[in-house]
N, C-alpha and C positions, 0 to 999 in steps of 0.2 A: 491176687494171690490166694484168695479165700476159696476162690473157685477151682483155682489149680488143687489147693491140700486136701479141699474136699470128695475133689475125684478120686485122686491118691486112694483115701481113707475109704472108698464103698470100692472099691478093686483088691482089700488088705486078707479078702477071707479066698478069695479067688486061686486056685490050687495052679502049681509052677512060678515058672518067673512072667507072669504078670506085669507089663508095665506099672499099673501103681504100687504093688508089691515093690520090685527094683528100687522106684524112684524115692519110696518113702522108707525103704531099708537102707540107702546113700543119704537118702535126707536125714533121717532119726540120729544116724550115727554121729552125723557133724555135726547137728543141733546140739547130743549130748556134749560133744568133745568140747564145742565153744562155749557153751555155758558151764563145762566146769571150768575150762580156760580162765573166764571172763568173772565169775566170783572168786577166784583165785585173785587175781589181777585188782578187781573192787578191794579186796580185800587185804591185800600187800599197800595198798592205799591207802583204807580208810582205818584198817583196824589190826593189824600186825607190826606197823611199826610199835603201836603202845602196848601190847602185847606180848608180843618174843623178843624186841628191842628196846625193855626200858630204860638201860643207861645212857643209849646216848641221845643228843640234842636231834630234836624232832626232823631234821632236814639231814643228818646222819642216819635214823633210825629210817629215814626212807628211804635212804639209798638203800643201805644193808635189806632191805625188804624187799627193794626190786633187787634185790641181787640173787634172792633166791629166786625170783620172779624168774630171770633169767637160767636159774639151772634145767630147768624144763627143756629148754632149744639146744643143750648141750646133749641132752639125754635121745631127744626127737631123732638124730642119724643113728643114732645105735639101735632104737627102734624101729628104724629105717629097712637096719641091715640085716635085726631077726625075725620081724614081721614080713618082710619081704624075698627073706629068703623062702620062708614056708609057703609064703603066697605065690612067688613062680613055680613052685615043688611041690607042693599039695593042692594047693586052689583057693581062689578068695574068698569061698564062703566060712571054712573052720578059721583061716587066717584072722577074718575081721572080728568072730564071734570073740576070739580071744586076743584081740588087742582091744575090743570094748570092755571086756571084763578085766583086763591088767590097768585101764582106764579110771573105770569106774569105781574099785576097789581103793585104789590110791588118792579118789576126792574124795569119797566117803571118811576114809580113816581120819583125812584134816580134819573132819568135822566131832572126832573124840578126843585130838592131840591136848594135853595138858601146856598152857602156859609157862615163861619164864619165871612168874612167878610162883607155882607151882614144882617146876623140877630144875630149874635155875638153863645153862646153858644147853643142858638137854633138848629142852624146847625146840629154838630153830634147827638144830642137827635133826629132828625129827622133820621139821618141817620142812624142809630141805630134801630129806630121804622122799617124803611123801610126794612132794613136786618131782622130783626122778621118775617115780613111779610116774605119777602123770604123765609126762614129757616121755617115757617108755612106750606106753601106749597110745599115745599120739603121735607114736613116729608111725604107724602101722594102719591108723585108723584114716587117715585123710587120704591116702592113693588107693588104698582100698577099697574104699566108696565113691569115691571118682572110677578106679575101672568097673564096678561094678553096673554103675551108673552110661558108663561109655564102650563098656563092651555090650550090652543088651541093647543101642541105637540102634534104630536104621539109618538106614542113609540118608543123606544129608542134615540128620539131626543129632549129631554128636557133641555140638558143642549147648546145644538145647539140654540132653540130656546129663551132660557133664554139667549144666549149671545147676542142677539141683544139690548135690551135695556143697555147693558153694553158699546155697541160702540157707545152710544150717549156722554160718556165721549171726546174718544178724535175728535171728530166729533164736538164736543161743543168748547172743548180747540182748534182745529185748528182756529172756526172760529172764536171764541173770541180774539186768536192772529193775527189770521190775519186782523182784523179791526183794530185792537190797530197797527200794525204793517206799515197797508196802513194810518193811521191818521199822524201817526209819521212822516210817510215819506214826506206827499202832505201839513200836517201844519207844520207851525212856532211852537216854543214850545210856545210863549207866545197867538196864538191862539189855542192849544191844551189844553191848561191850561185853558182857557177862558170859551172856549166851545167846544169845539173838542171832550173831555172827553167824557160829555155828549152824545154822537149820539149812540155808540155801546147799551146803556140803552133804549134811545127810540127806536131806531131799533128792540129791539129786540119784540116789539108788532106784528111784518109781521110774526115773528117765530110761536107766540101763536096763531093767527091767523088760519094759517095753520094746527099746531096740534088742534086749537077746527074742524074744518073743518071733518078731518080726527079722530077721535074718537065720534062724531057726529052720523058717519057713521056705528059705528060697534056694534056689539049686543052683548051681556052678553056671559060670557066663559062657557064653556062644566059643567066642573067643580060646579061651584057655582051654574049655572043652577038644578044641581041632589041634589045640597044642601039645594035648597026651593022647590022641589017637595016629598023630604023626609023628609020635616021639622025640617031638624038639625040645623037650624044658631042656635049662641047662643046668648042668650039673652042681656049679655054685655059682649063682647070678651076680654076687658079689663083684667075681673076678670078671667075668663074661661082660660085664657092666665097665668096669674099668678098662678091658685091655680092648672093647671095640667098639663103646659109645662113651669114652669118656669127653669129646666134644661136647657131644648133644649136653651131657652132665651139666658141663661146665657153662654156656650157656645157656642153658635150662635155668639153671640156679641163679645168674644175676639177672634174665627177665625177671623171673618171681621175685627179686630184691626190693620193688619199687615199693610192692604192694604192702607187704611186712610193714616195711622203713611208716608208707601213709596211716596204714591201721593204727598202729600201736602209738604212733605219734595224736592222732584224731581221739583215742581213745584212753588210755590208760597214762601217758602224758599230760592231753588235756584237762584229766581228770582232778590230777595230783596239782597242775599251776594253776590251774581253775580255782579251787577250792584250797590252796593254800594264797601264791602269790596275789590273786588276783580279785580274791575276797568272797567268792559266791562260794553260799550253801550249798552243803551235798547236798540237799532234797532237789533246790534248782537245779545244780548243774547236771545231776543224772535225768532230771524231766528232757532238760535240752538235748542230752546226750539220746533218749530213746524215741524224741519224736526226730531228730534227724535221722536217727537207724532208715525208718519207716524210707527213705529216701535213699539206702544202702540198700537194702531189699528192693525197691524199682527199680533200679537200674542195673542188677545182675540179670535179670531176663532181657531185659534192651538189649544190652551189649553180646549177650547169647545169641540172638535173632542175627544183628549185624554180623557177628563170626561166622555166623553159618551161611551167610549172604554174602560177604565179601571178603571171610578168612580170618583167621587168629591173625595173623603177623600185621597188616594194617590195621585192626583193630585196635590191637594192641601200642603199636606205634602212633595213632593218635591220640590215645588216654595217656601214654608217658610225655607228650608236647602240654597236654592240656594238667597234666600233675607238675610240671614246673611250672607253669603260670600262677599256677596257686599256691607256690613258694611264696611266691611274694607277697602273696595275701596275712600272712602268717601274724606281722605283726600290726597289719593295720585296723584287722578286722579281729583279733582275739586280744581285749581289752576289759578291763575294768567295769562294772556300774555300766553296761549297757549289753543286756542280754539278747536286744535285737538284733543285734552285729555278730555277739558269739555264737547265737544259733545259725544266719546266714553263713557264718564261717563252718562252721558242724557241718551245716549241712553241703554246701559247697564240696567241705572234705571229703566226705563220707561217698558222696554221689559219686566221684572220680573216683574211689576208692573201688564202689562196686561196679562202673564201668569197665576197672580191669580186671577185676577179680574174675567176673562172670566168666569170661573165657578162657580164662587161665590154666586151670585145672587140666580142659580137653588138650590143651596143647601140651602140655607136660607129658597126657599120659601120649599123644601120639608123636613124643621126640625120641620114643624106643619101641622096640618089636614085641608079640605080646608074651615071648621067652624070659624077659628081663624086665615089663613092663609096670609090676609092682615095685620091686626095687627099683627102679628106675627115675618113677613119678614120685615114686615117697623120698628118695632122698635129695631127689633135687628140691622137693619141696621145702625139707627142712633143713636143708646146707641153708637155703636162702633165708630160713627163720632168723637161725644161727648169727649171720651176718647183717638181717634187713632188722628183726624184731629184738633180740635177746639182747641187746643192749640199747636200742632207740630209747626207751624212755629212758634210761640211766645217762645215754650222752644228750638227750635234748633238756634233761632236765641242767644238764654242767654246762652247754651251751647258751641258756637264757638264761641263767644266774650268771655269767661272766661275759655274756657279750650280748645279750639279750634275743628277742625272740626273733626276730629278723634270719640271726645263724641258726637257727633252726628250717626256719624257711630255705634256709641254703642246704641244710643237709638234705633235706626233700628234694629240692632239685636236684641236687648234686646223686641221688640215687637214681632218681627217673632218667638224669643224664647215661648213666652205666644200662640203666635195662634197656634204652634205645640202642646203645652202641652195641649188646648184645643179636637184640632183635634184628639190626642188621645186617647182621653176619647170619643168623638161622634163615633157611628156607620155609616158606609154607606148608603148611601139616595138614592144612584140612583133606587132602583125598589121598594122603599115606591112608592103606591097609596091610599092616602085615604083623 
């Protein structure tokens, strides 16, 4: 991977759309997107329930935390719908510039928001406002770095180039943990708690920075270019999406269900029964959590290679057989006082996690034409958040408090079961071009 980003990085000065240009403009954006995702996420965790939730009892205050956790994926299709509309109507380059900046702006702010102690119930309503914002511009930023990413392919490499914007996931999550991880270590907790929190929020404006810098530079895809010289956009993709791909939509969105439901359960779940139920240290359980990433990261380019070798649809239907098997795994290997088993389990998770991730993306964006193909990919993507992620941790956390981890492992399956039954109903994507 070191060799792949550093190609990228000596192609960034290189005038037009440049392959490493492209892939590191699709790459920067989801790297921003998920590490402010993923300190958000740390942070509804480890330090906002005592913060904007100090009346109630600590396993209260965390619900209520992931619950703003959760307004983000409600917000993601409305971003969906304005991000995407400007994206089949004007083009993907100003589209993305400005769903990075309605992004970036919105994590920044969390990082000056005053405390409930400070402005009493104010607080979370702020906080809450400020994740909208987020979840705004994250409805707009993940399809548009996938088409940006998969309309500049050549042939036979579209789900190769489509998996780049996918490794902005654990590229986000390393570095979100590892800030949270060097704060924990260099501060007290009662300066971590003060302010400490706060820095990975502001920090992350050098990130967006960067990505406006670099998509600045790059000029409209192949793609959408043939689509205003032959005057096909459509005139509200919105509707043109509902009234003659709303199939594709609708199974579009419970494949992408599996992958959500694994994430967010492997990660910001594990996080939270980790380190309260089940006794480990946040310093431990985030080391485990970032060297299993490193294992989410290898195997989105695997599973890219295999797509473009033997198609997204089997691909993908062996990763949702092989993500129920590891349902099972759920409660015998995520346990108490034995970190050896909980990282096996991490990383297990996480591996299957980026097995289907990788491909995911390119098939999304080629289950519509490239008239509708922003809005198309974007809001299948986050229907599926909506449904897969915005409340996985809230229900796996009610699930192992009242019937234990096992029903969790069932709810994993019981999603990977839905995106096969999907996937067998959709046809193969890989040599659709239109």
């Amino acid at each position: 991977m070191r060799d792949i980003l550093a190609h990228l990085l000596s192609q960034l000065m290189t005038s037009g759309n440049s392959k490493g240009r492209v892939l590191f403009a699709s790459l920067i954006g989801t790297t921003i997107e998920f590490f402010d995702f993923y300190i958000y996420a740390t942070a509804a965790v480890l330090v906002f329930p005592t913060l904007f939730f100090p009346n109630a009892d600590p396993t209260t205050a965390t619900l209520q935390s992931l619950a703003t956790f959760a307004v983000a994926f409600f917000a993601r299709p409305l971003g969906s719908a304005v991000f995407g509309h400007y994206g089949d109507r004007i083009g993907r380059k100003a589209t993305l510039v400005a769903a990075l900046l309605t992004m970036g702006l919105s994590t920044v702010a969390i990082g000056f928001l005053p405390t409930y102690a400070q402005i009493g119930v104010l607080a979370p309503a702020l906080l809450a406002l400020c994740r909208f914002g987020q979840g705004l511009g994250l409805g707009g930023e993940w399809g548009g770095a996938v088409l940006l990413a998969t309309e500049n392919a050549p042939p036979g490499k579209r789900a190769w180039f489509g998996m780049f914007p996918q490794l902005g996931a654990p590229l986000g999550f390393l570095l979100s943990s590892g800030t949270f991880l060097a704060l924990t270590h260099f501060l007290s907790n009662d300066d971590f708690m003060s302010w400490g929190w706060r820095i990975p929020f502001i920090a992350s404006s050098l990130l967006v920075f960067v990505g406006l810098y670099v998509r600045l530079r790059i000029t409209e895809t192949p793609a959408f270019t043939k689509t205003l010289a032959r005057n096909e956009r459509a005139e509200v993709p919105m509707v043109t999406l509902f009234r003659e791909h709303g199939s594709a939509l609708f199974h579009g969105t419970v494949i992408a269900l599996t992958v959500f439901v694994v994430f967010y359960l492997m990660t910001v779940f594990t996080l939270s029964w980790g380190t309260t139920a089940l006794g480990y240290s946040r310093e431990t359980f985030l080391k485990l959590q970032m060297f299993s990433m490193v294992f989410f990261a290898a195997t989105i380019p695997l599973s890219a290679i295999v797509a473009d070798r033997y198609g997204r649809r089997v691909t993908l239907m062996v990763v949702g057989a092989l993500t129920m098997l590891f349902g099972l795994a759920f409660e015998p290997l995520f346990v108490a006082n034995d970190p050896i088993a909980c990282l096996v389990f991490l990383i297990l998770g996480l591996s299957v996690m980026g097995l289907g991730y990788g491909p995911l993306g390119t098939l999304l964006a080629e289950l519509f034409p490239t008239r509708v193909r922003y809005t198309g990919a974007s809001l299948t993507f986050n229907l599926a958040g909506i449904f897969g992620a915005s409340l996985a941790p809230y229900a796996a956390t009610w699930l192992a408090t009242d019937f234990g981890l096992s029903a969790v492992g069932g709810y994993m399956a019981l999603a990977a079961g839905l995106s096969l039954w999907a996937l067998s109903r959709t046809p193969e994507t890989q040599y659709r071009d239109d």
